[in-house]
C-alpha positions as CSV (number, residue, x, y, z in Angstrom):
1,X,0.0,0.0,0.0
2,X,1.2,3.6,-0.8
3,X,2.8,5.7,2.1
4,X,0.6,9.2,2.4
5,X,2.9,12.1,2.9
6,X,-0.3,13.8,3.7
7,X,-3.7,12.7,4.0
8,X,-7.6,14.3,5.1
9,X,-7.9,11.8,7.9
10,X,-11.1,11.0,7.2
11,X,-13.0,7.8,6.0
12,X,-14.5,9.2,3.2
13,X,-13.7,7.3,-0.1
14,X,-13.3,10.9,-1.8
15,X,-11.1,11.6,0.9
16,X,-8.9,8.7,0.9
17,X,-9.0,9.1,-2.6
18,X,-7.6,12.2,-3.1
19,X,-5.0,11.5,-0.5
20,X,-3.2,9.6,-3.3
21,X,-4.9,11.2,-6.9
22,X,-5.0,15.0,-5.6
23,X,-1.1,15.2,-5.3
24,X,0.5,17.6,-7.7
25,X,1.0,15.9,-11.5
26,X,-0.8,12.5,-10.5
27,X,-3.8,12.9,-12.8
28,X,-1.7,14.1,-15.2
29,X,0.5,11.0,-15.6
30,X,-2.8,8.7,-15.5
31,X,-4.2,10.9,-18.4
32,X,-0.9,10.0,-20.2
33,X,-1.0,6.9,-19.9
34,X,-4.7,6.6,-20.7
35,X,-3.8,8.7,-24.1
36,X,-1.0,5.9,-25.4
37,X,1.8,7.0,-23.4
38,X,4.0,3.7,-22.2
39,X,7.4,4.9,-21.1
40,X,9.0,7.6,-18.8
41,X,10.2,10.0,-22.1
42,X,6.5,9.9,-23.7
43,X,5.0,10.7,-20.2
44,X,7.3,13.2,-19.4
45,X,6.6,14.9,-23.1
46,X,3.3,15.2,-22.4
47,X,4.2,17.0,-19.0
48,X,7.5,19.1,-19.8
49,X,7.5,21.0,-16.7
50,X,7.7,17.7,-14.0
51,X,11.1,17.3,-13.1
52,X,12.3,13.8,-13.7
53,X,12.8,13.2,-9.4
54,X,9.1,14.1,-9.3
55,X,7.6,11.9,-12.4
56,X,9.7,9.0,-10.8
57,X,8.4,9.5,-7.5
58,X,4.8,9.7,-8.6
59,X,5.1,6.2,-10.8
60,X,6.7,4.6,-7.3
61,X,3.6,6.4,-5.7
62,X,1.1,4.9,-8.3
63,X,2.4,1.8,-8.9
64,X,2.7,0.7,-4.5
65,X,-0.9,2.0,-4.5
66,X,-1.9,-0.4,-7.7
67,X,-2.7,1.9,-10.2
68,X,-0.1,1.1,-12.5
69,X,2.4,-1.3,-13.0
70,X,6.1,-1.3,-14.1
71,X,7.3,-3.7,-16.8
72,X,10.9,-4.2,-17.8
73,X,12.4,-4.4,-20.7
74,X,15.2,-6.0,-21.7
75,X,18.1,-3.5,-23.5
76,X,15.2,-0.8,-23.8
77,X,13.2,1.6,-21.2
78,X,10.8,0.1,-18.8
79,X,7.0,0.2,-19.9
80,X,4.4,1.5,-17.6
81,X,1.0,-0.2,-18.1
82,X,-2.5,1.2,-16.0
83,X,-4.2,-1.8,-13.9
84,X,-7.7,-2.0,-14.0
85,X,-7.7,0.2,-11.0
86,X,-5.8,2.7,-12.7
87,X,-8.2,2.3,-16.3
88,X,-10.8,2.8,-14.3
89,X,-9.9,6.4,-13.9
90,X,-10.9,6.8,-17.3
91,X,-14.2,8.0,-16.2
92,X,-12.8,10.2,-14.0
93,X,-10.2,12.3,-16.3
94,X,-12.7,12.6,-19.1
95,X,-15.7,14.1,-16.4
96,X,-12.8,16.1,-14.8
97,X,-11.9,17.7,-18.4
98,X,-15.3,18.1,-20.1
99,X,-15.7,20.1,-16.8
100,X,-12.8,21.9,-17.4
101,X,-13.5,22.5,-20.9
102,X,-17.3,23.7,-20.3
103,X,-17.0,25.9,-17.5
104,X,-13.6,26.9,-17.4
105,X,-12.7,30.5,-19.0
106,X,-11.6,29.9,-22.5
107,X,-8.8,32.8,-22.8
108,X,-5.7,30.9,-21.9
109,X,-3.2,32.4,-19.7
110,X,0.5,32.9,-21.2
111,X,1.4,30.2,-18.2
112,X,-0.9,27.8,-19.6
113,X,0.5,27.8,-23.3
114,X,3.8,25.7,-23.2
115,X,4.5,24.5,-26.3
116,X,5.7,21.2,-26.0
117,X,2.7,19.8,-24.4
118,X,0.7,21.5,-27.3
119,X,2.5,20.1,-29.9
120,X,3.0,16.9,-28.4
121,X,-1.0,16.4,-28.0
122,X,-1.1,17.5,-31.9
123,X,1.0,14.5,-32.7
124,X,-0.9,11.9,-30.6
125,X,-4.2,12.8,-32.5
126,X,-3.4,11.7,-36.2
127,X,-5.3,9.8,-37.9
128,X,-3.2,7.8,-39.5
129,X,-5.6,6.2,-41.8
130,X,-6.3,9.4,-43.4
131,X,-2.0,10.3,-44.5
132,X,-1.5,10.0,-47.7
133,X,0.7,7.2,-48.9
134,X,4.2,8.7,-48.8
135,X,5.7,10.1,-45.6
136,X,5.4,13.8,-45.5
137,X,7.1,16.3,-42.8
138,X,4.8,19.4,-41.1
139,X,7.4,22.2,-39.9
140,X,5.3,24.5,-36.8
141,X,6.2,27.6,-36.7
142,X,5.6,29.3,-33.4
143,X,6.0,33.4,-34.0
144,X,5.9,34.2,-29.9
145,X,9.1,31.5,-29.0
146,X,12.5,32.5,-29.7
147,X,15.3,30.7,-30.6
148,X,15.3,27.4,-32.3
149,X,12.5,26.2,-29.9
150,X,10.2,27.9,-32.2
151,X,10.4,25.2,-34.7
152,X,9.4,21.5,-34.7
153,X,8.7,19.1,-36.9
154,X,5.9,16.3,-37.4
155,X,6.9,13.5,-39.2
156,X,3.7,12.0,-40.7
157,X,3.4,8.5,-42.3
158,X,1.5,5.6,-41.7
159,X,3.8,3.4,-39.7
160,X,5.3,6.2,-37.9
161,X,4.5,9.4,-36.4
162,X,7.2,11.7,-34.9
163,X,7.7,14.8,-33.1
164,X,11.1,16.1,-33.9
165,X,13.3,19.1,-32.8
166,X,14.9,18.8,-36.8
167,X,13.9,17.3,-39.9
168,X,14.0,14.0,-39.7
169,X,15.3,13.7,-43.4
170,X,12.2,14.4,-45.6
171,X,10.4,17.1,-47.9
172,X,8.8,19.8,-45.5
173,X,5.0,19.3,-47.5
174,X,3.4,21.7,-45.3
175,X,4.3,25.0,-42.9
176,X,2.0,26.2,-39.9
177,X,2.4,29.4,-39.0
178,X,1.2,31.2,-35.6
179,X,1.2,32.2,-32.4
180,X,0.9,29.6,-29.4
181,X,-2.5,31.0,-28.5
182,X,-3.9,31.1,-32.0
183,X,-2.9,27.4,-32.6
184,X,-4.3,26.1,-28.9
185,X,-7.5,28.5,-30.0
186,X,-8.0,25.9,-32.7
187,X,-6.6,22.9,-32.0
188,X,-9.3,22.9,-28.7
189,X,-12.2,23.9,-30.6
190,X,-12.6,27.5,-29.8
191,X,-11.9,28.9,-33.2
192,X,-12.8,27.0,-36.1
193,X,-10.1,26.6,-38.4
194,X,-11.6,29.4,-41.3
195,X,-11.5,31.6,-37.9
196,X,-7.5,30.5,-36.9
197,X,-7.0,31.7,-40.5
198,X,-8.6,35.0,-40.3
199,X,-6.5,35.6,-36.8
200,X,-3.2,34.8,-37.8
201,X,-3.0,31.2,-38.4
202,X,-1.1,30.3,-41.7
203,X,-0.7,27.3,-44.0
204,X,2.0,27.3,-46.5
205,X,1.9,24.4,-48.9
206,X,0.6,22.9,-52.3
207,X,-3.4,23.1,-52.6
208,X,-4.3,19.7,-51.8
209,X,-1.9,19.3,-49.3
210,X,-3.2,22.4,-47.4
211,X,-7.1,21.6,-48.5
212,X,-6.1,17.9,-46.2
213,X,-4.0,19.1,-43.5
214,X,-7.4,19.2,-41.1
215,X,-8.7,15.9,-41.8
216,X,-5.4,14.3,-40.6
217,X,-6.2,14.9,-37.0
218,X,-8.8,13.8,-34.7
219,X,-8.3,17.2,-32.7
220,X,-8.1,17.6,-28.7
221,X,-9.9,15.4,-27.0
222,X,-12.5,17.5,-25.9
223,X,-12.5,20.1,-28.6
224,X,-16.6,18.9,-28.9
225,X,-17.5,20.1,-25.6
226,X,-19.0,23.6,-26.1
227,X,-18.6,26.3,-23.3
228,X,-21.5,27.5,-21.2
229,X,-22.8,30.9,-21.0
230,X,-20.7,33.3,-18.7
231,X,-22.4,34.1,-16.0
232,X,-23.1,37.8,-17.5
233,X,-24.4,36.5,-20.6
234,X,-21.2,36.6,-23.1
235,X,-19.3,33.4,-23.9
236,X,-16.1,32.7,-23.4
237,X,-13.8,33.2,-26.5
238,X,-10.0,34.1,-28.0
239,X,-9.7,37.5,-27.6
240,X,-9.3,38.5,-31.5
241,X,-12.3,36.6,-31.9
242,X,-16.2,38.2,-31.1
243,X,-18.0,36.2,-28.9
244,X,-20.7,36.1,-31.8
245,X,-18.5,34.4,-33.6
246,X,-17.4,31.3,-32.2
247,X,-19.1,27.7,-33.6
């Protein structure tokens, strides 16, 4: 059984409960895992700012509690699999985010727009069914990040989709162009993508390749889930965007 650093002291099954889920970055690792995530890298991707001390104390955490369980690998990185105590916290992450995405205010703070985790949910979404036949490369472009970090790549083919920090070797078919917020706007279903474009999104490419680009993605998760009505009767949206606007 886990050891609680700190706990409610109470009987409560929500209590108890959050005496091991409500520590910083734990839900965050189970949503990881519950999105295809395997190994300590691809978790960590998905949550760039845990340090690597914390992420492994949390798996420790999880998997003497049961949640999860570590599996080694011989000559490669250990694999972390949810139990079917930790899959049933499906439930709970997708309740916990279309409450998040419904209620929550839609304008993102510049804290809440890192980069990597953006990109890295772009590349867990494709549809891989719908690439063309020969691999292709997507170069982001984000125009608010300086230096090189502004720049990654998406390698796209059938057997294999990458997030790279260079091109990985083939032609770039496509460019994306914009701003962190402008690309979150979309990719969570506050602006439609004819919206992105009239706000500063770009896409730089051949026709058809440009016409396909959206089809290639199943988009975030809960891009479906629409916002409620503000309390004052206007509804959340980007801020280049009127409220009247927004689908």
């Amino acid at each position: 059984m886990f050891a609680r650093m700190k706990s409610y002291g109470q009987f409560c099954s929500v209590a108890r409960a959050l005496d091991l889920l409500g520590e910083r970055w734990t839900l965050l690792i189970v949503r990881e895992l519950l999105s295809g995530s395997c190994r300590f890298g691809e978790v960590r991707r998905g949550i760039p700012r845990i340090s690597r001390t914390m992420l492994s104390a949390r798996f420790r955490e999880l998997v003497d509690a049961g949640v999860i369980e570590r599996r080694p690998a011989n000559g490669a990185a250990a694999q972390y699999r949810l139990t079917p105590a930790g899959l049933e916290l499906a439930g709970v992450v997708r309740e916990l985010g279309t409450w998040g995405q419904r209620w929550l205010p839609r304008e993102l703070r510049p804290s809440e727009l890192d980069p990597h985790a953006l990109l890295w949910d772009i590349q867990r979404r494709v549809r891989r069914d719908a690439l063309p036949d020969k691999p292709l490369v997507v170069r982001f472009e984000l125009s608010d990040v300086r230096g090189s970090a502004n720049r990654s790549y998406l390698l796209l083919r059938r057997s294999e989709v990458s997030l790279c920090t260079f091109n990985p070797g083939f032609p770039e078919d496509l460019c994306v162009r914009a701003d962190r917020r402008t690309l979150a706007a979309w990719w969570r279903g506050d602006l439609t993508l004819r919206q992105a474009l009239g706000v500063g999104l770009a896409l730089e490419g051949r026709r058809e390749t440009v016409r396909a680009f959206p089809s290639w993605f199943e988009r975030y998760v809960f891009a479906g889930v629409a916002p409620m009505v503000a309390r004052r009767g206007t509804r959340r949206a980007h801020p280049s965007v009127s409220a009247a606007t927004v689908s």
